[in-house]
N, C-alpha and C positions, 0 to 999 in steps of 0.2 A: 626885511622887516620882521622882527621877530614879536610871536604871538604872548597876549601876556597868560600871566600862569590861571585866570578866570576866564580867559575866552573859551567859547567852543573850539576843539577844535575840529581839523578839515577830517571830513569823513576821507575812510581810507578804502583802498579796491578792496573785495573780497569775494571769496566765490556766494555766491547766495545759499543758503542752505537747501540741503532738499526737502523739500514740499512735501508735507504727510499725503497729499495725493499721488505724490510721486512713488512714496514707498507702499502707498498701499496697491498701486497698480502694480508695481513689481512683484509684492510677494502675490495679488491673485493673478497675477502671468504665472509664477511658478506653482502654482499650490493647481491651476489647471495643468499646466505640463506633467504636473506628478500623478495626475488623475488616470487612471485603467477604466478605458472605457469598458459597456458592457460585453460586447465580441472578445475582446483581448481576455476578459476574464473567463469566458467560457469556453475560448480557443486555449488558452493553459489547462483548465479543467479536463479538457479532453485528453490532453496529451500523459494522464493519471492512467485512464481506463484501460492501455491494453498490458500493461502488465498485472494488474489486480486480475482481468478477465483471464489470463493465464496461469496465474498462481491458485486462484480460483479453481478452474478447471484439474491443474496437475492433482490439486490437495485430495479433491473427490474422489477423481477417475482414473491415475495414473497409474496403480498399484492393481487396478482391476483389469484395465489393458494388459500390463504385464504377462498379471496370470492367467486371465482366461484368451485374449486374442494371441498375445505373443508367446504365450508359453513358457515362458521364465518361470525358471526355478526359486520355490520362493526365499532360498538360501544368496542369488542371485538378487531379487528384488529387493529384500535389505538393502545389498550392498549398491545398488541404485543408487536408490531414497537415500542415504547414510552420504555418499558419494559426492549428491547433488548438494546436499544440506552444507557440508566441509568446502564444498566450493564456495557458495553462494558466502561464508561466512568469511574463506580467506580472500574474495576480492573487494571485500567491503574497503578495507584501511590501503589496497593496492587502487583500489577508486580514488580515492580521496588523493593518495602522494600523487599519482600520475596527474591526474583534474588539475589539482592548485598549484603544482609545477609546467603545466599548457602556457605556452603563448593564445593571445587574445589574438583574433580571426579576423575577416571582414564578416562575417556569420557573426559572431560575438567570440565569449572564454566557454560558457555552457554549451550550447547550441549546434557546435561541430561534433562533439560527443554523443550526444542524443541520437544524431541524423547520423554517424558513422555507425552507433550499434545497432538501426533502426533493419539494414539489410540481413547482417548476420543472425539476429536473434528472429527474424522471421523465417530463414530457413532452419535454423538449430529448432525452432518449436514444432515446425511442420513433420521434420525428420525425428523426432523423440518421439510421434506416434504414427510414425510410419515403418511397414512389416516389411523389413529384409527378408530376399531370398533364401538366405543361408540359417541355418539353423543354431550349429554346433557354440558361433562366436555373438547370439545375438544378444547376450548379457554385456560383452563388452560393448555391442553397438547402444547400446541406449546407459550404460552408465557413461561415456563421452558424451552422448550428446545430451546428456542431464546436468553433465556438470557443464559444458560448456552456455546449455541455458538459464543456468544459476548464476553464472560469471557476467554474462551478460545483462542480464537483465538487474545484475547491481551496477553494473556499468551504467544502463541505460537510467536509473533511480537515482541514483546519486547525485548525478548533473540536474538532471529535470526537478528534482526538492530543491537545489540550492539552488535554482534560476529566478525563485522569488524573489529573492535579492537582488537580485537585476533587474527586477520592472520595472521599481520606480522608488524612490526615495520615500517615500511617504509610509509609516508605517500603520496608519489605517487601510490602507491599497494593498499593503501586504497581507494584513489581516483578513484585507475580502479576498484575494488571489486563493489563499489556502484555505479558506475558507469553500469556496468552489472548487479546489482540486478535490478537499475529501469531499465531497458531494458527488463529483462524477468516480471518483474512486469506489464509496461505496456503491454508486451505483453498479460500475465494473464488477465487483464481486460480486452483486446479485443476478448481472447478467452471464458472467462466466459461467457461472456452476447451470444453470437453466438453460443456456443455449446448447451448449456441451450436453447434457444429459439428453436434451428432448432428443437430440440428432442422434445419439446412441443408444437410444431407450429399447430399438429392436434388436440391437447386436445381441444381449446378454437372455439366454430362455432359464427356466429353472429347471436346473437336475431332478428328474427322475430317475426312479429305483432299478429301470435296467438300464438305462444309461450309463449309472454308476458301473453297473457288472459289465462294462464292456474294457475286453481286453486292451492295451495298447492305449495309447496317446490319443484323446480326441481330436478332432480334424477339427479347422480353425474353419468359421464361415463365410465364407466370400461378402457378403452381407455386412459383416463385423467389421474385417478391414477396411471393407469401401467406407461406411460409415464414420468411423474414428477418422480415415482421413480426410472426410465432408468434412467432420467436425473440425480438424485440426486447421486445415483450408480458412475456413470459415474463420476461428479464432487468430490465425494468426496475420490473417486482414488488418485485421484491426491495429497492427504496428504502423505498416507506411500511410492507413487510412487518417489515425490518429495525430503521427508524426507532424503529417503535409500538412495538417489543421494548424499545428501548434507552429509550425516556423512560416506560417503565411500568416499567424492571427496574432503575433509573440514577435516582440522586439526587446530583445537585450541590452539594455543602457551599459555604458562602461563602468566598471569599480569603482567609487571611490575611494574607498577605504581599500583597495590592495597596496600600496606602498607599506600600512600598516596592519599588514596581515598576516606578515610573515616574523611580525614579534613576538608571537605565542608559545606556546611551548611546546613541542614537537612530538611526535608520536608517542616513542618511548618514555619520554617524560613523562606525561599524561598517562599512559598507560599504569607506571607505575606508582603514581599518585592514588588512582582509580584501585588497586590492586591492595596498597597498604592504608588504605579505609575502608575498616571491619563491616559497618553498617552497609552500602555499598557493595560492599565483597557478598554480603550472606543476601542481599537482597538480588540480585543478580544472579545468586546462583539459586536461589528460590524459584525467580522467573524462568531460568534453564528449563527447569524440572516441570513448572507449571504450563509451558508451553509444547513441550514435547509430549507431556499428557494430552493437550489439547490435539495438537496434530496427530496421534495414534489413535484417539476416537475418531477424529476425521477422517481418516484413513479408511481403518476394521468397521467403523457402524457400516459403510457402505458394503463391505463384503459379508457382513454377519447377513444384512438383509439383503441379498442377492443369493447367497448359497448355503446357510445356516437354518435359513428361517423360510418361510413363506411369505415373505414381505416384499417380492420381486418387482410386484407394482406400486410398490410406495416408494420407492428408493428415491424419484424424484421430491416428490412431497417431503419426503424428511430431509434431503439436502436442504431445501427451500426454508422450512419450519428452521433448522438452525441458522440458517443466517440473516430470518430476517429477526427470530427472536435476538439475537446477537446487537443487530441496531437498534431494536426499540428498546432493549433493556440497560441499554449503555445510561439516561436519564436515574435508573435504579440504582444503578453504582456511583454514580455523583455523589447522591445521598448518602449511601451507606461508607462512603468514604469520605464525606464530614461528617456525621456523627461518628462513627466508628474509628477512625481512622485507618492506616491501608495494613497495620496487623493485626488487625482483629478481624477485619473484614479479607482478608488472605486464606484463611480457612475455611470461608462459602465457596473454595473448588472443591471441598472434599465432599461437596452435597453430592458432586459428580457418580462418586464411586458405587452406592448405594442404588441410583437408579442403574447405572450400565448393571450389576450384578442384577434386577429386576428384569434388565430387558432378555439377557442369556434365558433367567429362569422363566418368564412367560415371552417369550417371542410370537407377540400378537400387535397387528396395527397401532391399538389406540395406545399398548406402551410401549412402543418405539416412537409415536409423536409426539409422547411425553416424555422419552426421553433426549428426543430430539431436543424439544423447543427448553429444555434444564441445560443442555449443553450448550446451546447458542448461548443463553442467560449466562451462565458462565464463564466461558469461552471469551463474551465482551468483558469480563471482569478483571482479566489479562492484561488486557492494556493500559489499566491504571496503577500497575503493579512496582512499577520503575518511577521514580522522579523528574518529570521534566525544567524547561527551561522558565515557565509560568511561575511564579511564586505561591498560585494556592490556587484550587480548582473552583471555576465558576460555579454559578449558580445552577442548581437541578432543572429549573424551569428554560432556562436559558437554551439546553439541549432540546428541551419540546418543541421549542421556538425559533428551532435552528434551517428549515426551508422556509420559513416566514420571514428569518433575518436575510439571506439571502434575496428574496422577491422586495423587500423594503432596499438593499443596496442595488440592486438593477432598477428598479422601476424609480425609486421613491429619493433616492439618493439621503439616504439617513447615513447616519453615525456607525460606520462598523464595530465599534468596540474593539473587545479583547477577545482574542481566538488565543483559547487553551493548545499547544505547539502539540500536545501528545493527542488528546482526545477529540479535537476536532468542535470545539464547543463556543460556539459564537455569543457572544452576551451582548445585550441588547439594552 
């Protein structure tokens, strides 16, 4: 019997549709799965600190070892520092090709890198300030193990920045990950240079005038060595201490996006893109110049005020004055780099030159702390030198606000916003 063309007709099977409860329960199943509790965030932040606490320490102290405990030539100690720098810059892009051509682990793709460099780069650190027996070859002994801890410890960097990506899909999660790394990072750099110093504070006494007149080579003090390698002991703990945190507190989710990762453009392409744009070109090698100023004051203010000056006792306090003036003034250059923009305001490193010529000419406490706490000022101004991956730099205030934005996403669970990728600046 057929139905006529006005009837109803018979309802037909169909799947029922899904339920706005249904999908809303799904996406808050996932949007908690995407969530980085507060341990996991502070157990990745950890795993920042022992290489900052080490690059920290070398920047200060490394060059003053040389000369006065290990007796290097300082024709020799150049080519250290020089040594170590060429390495640390040729394993950057040999990081990267080896990394993202890894098989993925039961560890994870990051993760087994991390913990592989975690043994070597604690011995390579320990032995760069530890005093061989031998004398004649110990310039070659600590340019290897300078550069082998340059190599390394990009090894170990490289994997560990890009493991954010692996925590979790969420790209507010990400935002507070990194967010907490550079929190415990700077903290590492203010602990490196202060742990290190206080422990070596007695190795180094100030020459006196017949000290000078003494014939032959000074004899190295027992004192000295032992000390540097407390210190070095001490500092290079903090790898397997750090490491164990982060792969017990740190779980690596799988890629998604690898099948489509290997679409991009390849080293040398990229490179050469980077190379034949001008702007680019001249801004990069600005930054060359403007950081290896910075790291040669880093260096020399420590030995101007250990053997120059009378400033034996301040050495600590002025490492200190630069780098915390370095943090707090980072907010300062937000500013001056939206108003200004970053060439006009590129030319407040030459405020630099001026003071360091003050401190030669009066070599007294209160202008060495001002020249200290002008370098740190400076020194943070570096870092916004280059263009990163952010389309415009947050707001000045945002950086004041920046342990407070943290304690609001642990405690309070607010909105992370946007973390600026180069400067570290959380907007709120």
């Amino acid at each position: 019997m057929t139905a006529s063309p006005g009837a109803p007709r018979a309802p037909v099977d169909e799947a029922p549709p899904p339920q706005p409860e249904a999908r809303t329960s799904e996406r808050s199943s996932d949007s908690r799965a995407a969530q980085l509790s507060f341990c996991t965030k502070v157990c990745y932040g950890i795993g920042g600190i022992p290489n900052q606490v080490a690059s920290s320490a070398t920047a200060f102290y490394l060059q003053l070892f040389l000369l006065d405990v290990a007796q290097v030539s300082a024709a020799q100690v150049s080519l250290v520092l020089f040594g170590g720098k060429v390495s640390g810059a040729a394993a950057d892009p040999v990081a990267g090709y080896f990394i993202s051509r890894s098989r993925r682990t039961g560890a994870g793709h990051l993760m087994p890198w991390v913990l592989g460099c975690t043994p070597f780069i604690t011995v390579a650190y320990f032995l760069l300030w530890f005093l061989p027996p031998f004398t004649s070859l110990r310039g070659l002994w600590y340019t290897s193990f300078y550069c082998l801890f340059q190599a390394l410890a990009t090894f170990f960097q490289v994997p560990y920045a890009a493991l954010t990506m692996l925590l979790t899909p969420c790209p507010r999660e990400r935002d507070s990950a990194t967010a907490y790394r550079m929190t415990m990072e700077m903290a590492g750099t203010l602990m490196g240079a202060a742990v290190h110093g206080l422990i070596v504070a007695g190795a180094h006494r100030p020459h006196r005038c017949e000290d000078a007149a003494l014939a032959g080579p000074l004899a190295v003090s027992p004192d000295a060595t032992r000390l540097y390698s407390t210190a070095a002991a001490v500092l290079a703990l903090t790898y397997p201490v750090c490491t164990g945190l982060l792969c017990l507190g740190v779980k690596e989710r799988p890629d998604s996006s690898a099948p489509a990762s290997g679409q991009g453009l390849s080293f040398l392409a990229g490179l050469g893109l980077a190379v034949r744009h001008p702007p680019y070109l001249k801004l990069g090698i600005s930054f060359l110049f403007i950081s290896a100023a910075i790291q040669v004051e880093q260096s020399y203010l420590v030995l101007f005020c250990t053997h120059a000056s009378r400033l034996h006792d301040h050495v600590q306090s002025v490492v200190l004055t630069i780098l915390v003036s370095a943090v707090l003034s980072t907010p300062l250059w937000e500013w001056v780099l939206q108003r200004f923009g970053k060439k006009t305001s590129a030319f407040g490193i030459c405020m630099m030159v001026p003071f360091a010529i003050l401190l030669a000419a009066v070599p007294t406490a209160p202008v060495a702390y001002v020249v200290a706490f002008v370098s740190g000022v400076h020194a943070s101004r570096c870092g916004g030198c280059l263009p990163a991956a952010a389309p415009a730099w947050p707001r000045p205030r945002d950086h004041l606000l920046f342990i407070l934005c943290l304690l609001h996403q642990a405690f309070w669970r607010r909105r992370p916003g946007h973390l600026h990728s180069q400067s570290g600046v959380c907007g709120l």
